[in-house]
Residue frames relative to the residue before (quaternion, step in Angstrom):
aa qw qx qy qz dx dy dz
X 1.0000 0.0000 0.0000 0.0000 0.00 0.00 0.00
X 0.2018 -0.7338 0.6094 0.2222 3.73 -0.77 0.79
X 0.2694 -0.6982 0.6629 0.0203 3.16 -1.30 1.26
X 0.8029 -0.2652 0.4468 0.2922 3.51 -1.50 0.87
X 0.1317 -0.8518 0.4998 0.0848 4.05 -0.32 -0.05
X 0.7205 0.2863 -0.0853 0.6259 2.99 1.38 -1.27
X 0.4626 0.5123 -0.4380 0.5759 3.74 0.92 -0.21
X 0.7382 0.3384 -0.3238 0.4856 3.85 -0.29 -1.52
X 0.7282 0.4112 -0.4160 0.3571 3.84 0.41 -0.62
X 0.5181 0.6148 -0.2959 0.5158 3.63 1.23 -0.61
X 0.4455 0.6407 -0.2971 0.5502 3.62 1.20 -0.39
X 0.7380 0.6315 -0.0589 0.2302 2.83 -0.36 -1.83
X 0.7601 0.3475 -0.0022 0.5491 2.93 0.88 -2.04
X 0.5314 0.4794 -0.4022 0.5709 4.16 1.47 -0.17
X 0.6600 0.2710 -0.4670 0.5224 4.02 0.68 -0.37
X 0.5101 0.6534 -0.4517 0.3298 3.60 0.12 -0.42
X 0.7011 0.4140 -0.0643 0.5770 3.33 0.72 -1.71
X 0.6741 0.4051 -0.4975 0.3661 3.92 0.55 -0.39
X 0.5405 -0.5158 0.6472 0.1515 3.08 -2.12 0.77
X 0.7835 -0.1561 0.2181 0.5605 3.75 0.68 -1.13
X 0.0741 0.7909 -0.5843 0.1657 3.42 -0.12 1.74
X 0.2745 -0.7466 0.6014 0.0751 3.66 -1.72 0.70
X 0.3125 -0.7996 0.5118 0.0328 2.90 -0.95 0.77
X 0.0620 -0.8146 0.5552 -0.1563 3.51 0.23 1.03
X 0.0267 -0.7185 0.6764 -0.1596 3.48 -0.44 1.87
X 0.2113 -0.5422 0.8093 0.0804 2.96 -2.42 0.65
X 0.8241 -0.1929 0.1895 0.4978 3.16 -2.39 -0.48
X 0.6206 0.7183 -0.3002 0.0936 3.21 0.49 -1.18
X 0.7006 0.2414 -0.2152 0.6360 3.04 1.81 -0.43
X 0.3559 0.5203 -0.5563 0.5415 3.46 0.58 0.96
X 0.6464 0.3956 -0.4918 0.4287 3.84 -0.14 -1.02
X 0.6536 0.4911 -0.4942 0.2956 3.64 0.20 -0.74
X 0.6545 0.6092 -0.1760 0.4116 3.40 1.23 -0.65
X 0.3110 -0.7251 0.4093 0.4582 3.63 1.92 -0.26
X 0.5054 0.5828 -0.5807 0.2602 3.39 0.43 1.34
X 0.1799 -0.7968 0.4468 0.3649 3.75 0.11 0.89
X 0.6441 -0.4428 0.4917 0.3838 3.07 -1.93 0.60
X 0.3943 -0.6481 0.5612 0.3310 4.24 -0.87 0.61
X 0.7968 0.4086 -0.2630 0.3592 3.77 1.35 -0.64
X 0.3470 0.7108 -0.4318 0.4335 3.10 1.46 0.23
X 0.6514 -0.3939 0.5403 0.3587 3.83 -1.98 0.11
X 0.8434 0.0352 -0.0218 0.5356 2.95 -1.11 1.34
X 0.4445 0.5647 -0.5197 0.4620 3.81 0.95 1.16
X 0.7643 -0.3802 0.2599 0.4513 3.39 -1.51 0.40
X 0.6116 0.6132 -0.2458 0.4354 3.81 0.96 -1.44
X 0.7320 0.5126 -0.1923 0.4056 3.61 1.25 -0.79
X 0.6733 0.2504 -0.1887 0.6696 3.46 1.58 -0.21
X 0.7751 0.0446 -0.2713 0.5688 4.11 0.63 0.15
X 0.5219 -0.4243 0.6208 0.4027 3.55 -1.96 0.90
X 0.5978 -0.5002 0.5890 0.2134 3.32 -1.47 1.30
X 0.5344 -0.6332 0.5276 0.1875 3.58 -1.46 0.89
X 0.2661 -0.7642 0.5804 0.0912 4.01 -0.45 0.63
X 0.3818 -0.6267 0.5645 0.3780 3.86 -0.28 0.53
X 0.4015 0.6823 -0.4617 0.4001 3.74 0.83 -0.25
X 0.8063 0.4086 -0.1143 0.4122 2.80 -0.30 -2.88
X 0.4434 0.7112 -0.3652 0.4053 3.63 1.42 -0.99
X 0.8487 0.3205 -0.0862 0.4117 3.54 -0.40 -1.71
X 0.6370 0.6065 -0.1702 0.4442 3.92 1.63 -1.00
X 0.9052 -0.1532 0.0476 0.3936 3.57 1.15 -0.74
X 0.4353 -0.7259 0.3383 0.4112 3.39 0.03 1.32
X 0.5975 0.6050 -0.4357 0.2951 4.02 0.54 0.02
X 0.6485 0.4176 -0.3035 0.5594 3.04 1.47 -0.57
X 0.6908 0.3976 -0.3981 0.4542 3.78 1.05 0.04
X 0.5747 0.5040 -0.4894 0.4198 3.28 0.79 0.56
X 0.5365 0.4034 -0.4739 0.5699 3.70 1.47 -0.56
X 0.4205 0.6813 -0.5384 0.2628 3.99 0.05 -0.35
X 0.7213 0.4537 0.0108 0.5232 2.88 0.71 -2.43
X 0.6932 0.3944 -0.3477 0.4929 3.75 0.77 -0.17
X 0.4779 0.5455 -0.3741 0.5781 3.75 1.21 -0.19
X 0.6071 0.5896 -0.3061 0.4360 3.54 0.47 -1.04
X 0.7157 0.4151 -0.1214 0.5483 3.85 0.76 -1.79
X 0.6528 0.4160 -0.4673 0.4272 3.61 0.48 -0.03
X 0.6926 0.5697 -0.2287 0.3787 3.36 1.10 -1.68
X 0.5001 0.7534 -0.3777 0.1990 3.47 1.00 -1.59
X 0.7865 0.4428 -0.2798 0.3273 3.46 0.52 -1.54
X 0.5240 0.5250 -0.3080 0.5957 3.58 1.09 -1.23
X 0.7590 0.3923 -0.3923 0.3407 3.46 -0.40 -0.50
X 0.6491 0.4491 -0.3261 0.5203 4.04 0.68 -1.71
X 0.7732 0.3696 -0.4152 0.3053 4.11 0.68 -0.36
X 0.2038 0.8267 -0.4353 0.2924 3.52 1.27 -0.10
X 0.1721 0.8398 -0.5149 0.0003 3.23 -0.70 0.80
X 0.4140 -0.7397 0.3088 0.4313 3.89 0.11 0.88
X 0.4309 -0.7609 0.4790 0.0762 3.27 -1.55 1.22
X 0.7655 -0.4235 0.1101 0.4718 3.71 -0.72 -0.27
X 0.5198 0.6076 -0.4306 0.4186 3.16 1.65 -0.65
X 0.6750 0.4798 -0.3868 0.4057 3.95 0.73 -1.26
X 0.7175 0.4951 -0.3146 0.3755 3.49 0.61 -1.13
X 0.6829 0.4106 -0.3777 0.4717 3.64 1.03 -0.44
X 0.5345 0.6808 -0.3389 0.3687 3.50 0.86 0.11
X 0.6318 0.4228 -0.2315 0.6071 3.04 1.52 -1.36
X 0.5960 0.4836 -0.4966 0.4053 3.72 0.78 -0.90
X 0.7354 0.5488 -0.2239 0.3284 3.77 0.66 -1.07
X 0.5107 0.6532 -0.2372 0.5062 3.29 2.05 -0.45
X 0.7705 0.3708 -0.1327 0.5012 3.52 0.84 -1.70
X 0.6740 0.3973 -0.4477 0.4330 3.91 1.20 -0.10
X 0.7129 -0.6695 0.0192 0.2077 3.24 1.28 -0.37
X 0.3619 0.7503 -0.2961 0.4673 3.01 2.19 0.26
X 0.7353 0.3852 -0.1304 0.5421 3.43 1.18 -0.88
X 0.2071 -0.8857 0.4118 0.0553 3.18 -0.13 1.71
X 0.6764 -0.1250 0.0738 0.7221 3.71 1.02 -0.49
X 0.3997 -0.5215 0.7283 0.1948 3.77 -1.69 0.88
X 0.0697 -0.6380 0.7669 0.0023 3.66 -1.40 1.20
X 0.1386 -0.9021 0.4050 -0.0556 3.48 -0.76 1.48
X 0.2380 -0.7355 0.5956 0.2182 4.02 -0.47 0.60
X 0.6265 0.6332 -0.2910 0.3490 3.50 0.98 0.04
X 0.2633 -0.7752 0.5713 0.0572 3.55 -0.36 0.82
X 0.8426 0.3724 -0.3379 0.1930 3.76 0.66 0.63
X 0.6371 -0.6172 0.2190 0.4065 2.98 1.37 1.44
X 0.0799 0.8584 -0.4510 0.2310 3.60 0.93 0.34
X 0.8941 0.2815 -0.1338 0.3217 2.91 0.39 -1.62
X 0.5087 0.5534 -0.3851 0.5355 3.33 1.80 -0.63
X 0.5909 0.5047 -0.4720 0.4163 3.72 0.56 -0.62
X 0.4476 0.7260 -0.1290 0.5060 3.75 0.89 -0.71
X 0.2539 -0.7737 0.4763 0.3318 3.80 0.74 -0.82
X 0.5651 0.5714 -0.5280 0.2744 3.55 0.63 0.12
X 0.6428 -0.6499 0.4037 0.0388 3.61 -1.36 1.18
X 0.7129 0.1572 -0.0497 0.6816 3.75 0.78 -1.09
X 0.2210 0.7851 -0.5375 0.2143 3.45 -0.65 1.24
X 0.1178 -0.8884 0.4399 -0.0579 3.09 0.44 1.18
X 0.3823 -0.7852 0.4827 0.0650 3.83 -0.35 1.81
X 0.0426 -0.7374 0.6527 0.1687 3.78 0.41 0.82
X 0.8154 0.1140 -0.1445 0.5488 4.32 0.37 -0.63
X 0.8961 -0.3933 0.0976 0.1813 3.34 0.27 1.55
X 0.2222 -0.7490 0.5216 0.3429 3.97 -0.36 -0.85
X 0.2735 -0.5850 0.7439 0.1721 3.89 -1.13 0.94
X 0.4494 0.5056 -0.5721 0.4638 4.11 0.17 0.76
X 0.8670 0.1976 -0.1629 0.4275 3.60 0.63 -0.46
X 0.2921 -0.7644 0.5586 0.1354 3.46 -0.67 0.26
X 0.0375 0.8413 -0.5377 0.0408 3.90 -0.85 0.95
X 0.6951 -0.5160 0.4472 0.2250 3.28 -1.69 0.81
X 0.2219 -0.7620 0.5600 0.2376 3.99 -0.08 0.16
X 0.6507 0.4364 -0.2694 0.5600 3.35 1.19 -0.44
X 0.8514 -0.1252 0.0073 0.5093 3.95 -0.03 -0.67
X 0.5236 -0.6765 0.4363 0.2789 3.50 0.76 1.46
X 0.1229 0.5128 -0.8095 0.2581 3.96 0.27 0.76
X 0.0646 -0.6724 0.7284 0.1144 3.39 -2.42 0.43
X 0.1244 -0.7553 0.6422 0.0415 3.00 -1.22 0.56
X 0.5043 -0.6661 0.4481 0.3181 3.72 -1.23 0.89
X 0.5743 -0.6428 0.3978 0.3142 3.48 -0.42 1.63
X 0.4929 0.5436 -0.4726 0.4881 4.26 0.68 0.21
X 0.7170 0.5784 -0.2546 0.2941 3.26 0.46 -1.37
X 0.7684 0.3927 -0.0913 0.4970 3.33 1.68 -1.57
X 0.5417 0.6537 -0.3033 0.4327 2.97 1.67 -0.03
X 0.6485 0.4997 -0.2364 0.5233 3.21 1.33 -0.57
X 0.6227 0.4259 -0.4200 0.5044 3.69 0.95 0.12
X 0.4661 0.5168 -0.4033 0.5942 3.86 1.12 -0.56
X 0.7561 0.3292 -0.3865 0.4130 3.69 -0.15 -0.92
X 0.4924 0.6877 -0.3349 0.4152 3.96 1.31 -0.55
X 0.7002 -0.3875 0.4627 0.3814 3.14 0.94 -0.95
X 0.6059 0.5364 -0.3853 0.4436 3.70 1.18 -0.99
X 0.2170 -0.7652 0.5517 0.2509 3.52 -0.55 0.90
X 0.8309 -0.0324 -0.0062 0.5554 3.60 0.57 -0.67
X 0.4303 -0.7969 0.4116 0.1020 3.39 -0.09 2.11
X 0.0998 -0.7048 0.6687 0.2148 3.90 -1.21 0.72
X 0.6618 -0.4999 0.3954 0.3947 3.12 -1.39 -0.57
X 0.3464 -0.8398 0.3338 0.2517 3.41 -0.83 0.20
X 0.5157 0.4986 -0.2985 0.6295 3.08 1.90 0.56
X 0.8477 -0.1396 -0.1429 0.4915 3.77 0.85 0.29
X 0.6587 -0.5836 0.3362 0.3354 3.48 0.94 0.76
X 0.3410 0.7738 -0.4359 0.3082 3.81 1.15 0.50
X 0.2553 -0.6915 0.5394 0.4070 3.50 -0.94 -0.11
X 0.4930 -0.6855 0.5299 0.0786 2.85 -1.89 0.99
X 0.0152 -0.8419 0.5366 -0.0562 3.32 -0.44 0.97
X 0.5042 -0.6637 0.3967 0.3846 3.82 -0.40 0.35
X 0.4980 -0.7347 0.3133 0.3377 3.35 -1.05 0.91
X 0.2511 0.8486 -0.3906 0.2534 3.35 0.48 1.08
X 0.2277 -0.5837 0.6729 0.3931 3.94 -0.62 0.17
X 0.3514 -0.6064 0.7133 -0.0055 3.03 -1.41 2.06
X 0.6304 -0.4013 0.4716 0.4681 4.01 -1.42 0.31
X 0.8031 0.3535 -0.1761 0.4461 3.67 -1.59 0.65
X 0.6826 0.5648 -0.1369 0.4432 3.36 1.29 -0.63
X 0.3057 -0.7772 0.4627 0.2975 4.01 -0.03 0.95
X 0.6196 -0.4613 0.5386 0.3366 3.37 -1.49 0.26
X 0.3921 -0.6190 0.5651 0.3793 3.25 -0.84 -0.05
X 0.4160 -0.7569 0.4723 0.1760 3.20 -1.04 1.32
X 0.6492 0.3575 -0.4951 0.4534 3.64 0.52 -0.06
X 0.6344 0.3011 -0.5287 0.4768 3.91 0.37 0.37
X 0.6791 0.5010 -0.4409 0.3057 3.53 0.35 -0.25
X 0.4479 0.6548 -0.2683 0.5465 3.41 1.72 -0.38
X 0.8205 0.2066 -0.2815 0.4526 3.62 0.44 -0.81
X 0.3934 0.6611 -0.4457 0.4577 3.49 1.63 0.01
X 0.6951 0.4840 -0.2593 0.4641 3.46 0.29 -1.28
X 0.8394 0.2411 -0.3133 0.3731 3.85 0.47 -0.69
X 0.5198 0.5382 -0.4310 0.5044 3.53 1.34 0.25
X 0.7436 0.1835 -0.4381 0.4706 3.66 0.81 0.44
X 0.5065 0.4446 -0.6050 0.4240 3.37 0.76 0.95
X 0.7812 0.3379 -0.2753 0.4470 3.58 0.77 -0.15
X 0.6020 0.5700 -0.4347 0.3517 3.37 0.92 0.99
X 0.3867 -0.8308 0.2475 0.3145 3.10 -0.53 0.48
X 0.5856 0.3958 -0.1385 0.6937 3.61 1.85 -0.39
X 0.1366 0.7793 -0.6116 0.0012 3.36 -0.50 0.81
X 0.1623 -0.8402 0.5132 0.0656 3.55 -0.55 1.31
X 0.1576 -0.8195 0.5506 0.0205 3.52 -0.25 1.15
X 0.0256 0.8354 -0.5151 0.1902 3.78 -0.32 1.71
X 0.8039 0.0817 -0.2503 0.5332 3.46 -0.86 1.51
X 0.8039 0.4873 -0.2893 0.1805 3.38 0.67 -0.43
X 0.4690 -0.7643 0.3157 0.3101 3.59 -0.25 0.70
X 0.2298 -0.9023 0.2981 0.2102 3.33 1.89 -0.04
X 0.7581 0.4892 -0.3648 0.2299 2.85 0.51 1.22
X 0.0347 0.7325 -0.4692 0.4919 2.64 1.54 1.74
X 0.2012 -0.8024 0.5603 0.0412 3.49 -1.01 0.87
X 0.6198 -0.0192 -0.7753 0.1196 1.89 -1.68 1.86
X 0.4400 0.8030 -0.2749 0.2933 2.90 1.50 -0.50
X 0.5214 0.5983 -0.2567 0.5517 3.52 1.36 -1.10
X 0.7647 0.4269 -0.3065 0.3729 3.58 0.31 -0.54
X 0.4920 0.6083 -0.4521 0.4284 3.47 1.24 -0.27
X 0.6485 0.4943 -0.3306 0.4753 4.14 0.31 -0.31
X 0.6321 0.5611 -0.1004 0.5250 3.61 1.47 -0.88
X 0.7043 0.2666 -0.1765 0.6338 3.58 1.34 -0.58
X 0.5616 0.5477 -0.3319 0.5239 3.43 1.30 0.16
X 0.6102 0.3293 -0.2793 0.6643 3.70 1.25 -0.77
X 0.6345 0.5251 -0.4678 0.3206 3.97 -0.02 0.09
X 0.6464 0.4337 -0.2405 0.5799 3.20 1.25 -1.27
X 0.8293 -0.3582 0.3330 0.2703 4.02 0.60 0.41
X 0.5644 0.6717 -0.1806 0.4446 3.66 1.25 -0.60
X 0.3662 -0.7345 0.5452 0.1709 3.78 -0.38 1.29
X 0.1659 -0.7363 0.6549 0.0387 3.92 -0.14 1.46
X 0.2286 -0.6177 0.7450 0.1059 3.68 -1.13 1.13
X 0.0909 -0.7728 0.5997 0.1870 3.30 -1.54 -0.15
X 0.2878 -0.7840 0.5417 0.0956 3.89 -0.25 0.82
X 0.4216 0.8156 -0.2975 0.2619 3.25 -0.04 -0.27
X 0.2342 -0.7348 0.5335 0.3474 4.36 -0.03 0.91
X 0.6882 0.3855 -0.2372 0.5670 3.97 0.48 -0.41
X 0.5277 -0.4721 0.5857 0.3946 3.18 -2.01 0.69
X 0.2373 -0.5134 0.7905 0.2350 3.58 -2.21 -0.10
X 0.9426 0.0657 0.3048 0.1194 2.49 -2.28 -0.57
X 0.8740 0.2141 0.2795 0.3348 2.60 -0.06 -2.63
X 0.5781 0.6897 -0.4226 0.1069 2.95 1.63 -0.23
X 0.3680 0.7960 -0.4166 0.2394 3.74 1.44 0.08
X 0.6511 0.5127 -0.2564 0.4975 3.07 1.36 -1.77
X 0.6903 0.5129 -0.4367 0.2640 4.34 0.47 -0.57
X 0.6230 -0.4146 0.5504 0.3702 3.00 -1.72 0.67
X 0.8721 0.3058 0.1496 0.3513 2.90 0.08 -1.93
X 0.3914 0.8120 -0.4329 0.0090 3.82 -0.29 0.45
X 0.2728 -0.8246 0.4908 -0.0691 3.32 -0.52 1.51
X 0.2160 -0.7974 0.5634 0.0069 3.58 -0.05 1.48
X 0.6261 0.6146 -0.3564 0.3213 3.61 0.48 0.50
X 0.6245 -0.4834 0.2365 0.5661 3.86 -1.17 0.49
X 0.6448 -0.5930 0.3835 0.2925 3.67 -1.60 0.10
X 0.5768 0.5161 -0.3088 0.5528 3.17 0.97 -1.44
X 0.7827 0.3365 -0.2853 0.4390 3.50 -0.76 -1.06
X 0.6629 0.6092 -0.2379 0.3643 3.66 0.45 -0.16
X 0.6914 0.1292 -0.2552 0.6635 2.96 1.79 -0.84
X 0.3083 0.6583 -0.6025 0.3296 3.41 0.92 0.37
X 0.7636 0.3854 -0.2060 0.4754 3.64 0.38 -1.11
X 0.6596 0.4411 -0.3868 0.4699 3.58 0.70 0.19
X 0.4430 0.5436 -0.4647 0.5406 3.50 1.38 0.29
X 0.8526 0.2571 -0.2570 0.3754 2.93 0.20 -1.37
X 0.2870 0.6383 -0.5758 0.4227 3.82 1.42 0.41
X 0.6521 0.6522 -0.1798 0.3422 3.85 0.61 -1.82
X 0.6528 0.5082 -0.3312 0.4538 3.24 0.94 -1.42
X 0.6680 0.6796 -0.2386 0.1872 3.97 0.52 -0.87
């Protein structure tokens, strides 16, 4: 694949030079990983109305599509394995430009991957939780009763539903990660926005409060966004292989 030269080297030379960059990922680097985007043609979003934490908690029809979304997705997801884009992140994390990974992604990728600060803006499908007394359970464990037969799993310590640990539609982020999200891209100085189409809310605004406070906002990403006005940098091209060559740009 020919890559950009002067773009990828123009990269390169912003992680080099950062003091304290972030890395803010979407689907986009998952597909490389055979996870499909849910908003994409002929994604999950494209054959069922998405689940609300409402419709969720309000009616056992919409927790049974939940738990059927889950069984379709389950397999593609448990085989995922992180690609070059996760592994250069973590490599890019543990030498030290990359100060913490802020994620839209909900499949642990990147911790698999070796990177350390990773901050879940919409949760993790690795775990599975009680709505009623937050018991967890590794998302294998509950997956295997659903594949048993259990259309829509309770708990087994007070009879709650179970719902993956995930921000569901309609549902808020948690505010103490969105809080430290928000001030690690006002205090960073490279902010590298990858896979995401930014324009999901709130999330979208982290790259935007990162260029205000002064910070040089790349953008990764096969498609324009949003935002691409505000980047320094914008690089329309696959991830992995992209930062593959900026490692070996680094190594020199």
């Amino acid at each position: 694949m020919s890559l950009p030269a002067d773009a990828i080297g123009r990269l390169a030379d912003l992680i080099r030079s950062s003091k304290h960059a972030i890395a803010f990922t979407g689907a986009g680097i998952s597909t490389e990983s055979g996870i499909p985007d849910f908003r994409s043609p002929g994604g999950l979003w494209s054959r069922y109305r998405p689940v609300t934490i409402q419709d969720f908690v309000a009616s056992h029809e919409a927790r049974q599509t939940f738990w059927k979304i889950r069984r379709e997705s389950y397999a593609d997801f448990v085989a995922a394995r992180p690609n070059a884009g996760h592994i250069a992140i973590a490599r890019l994390e543990s030498t030290g430009p990359i100060a913490a990974v802020i994620t839209q992604n909900i499949d642990e990728l990147h911790q698999q991957a070796g990177s350390k600060r990773v901050l879940e803006l919409h949760g993790t499908a690795r775990h599975v939780l009680c709505l009623s007394c937050d018991k967890r359970w590794p998302a294998a464990d509950i997956q295997k009763r659903v594949v048993a037969g259990e259309d829509v799993p309770t708990c087994d310590e007070c009879g709650g539903w179970l719902k993956s640990a995930t921000v569901s539609f309609g549902q808020q982020l948690p505010a103490d990660v969105l809080a430290e999200a928000a001030h690690l891209a006002k205090s960073c100085d490279l902010f590298l926005a990858i896979g995401s189409s930014l324009t999901v809310q709130p999330a979208a605004m982290l790259p935007v409060y990162a260029h205000q406070a002064g910070a040089k906002l790349v953008i990764i990403n096969q498609t324009e966004t949003p935002l691409d006005d505000l980047a320094e940098l914008i690089i329309n091209q696959p991830i992995g292989p992209t930062f593959e060559t900026v490692l070996q740009l680094l190594r020199k």
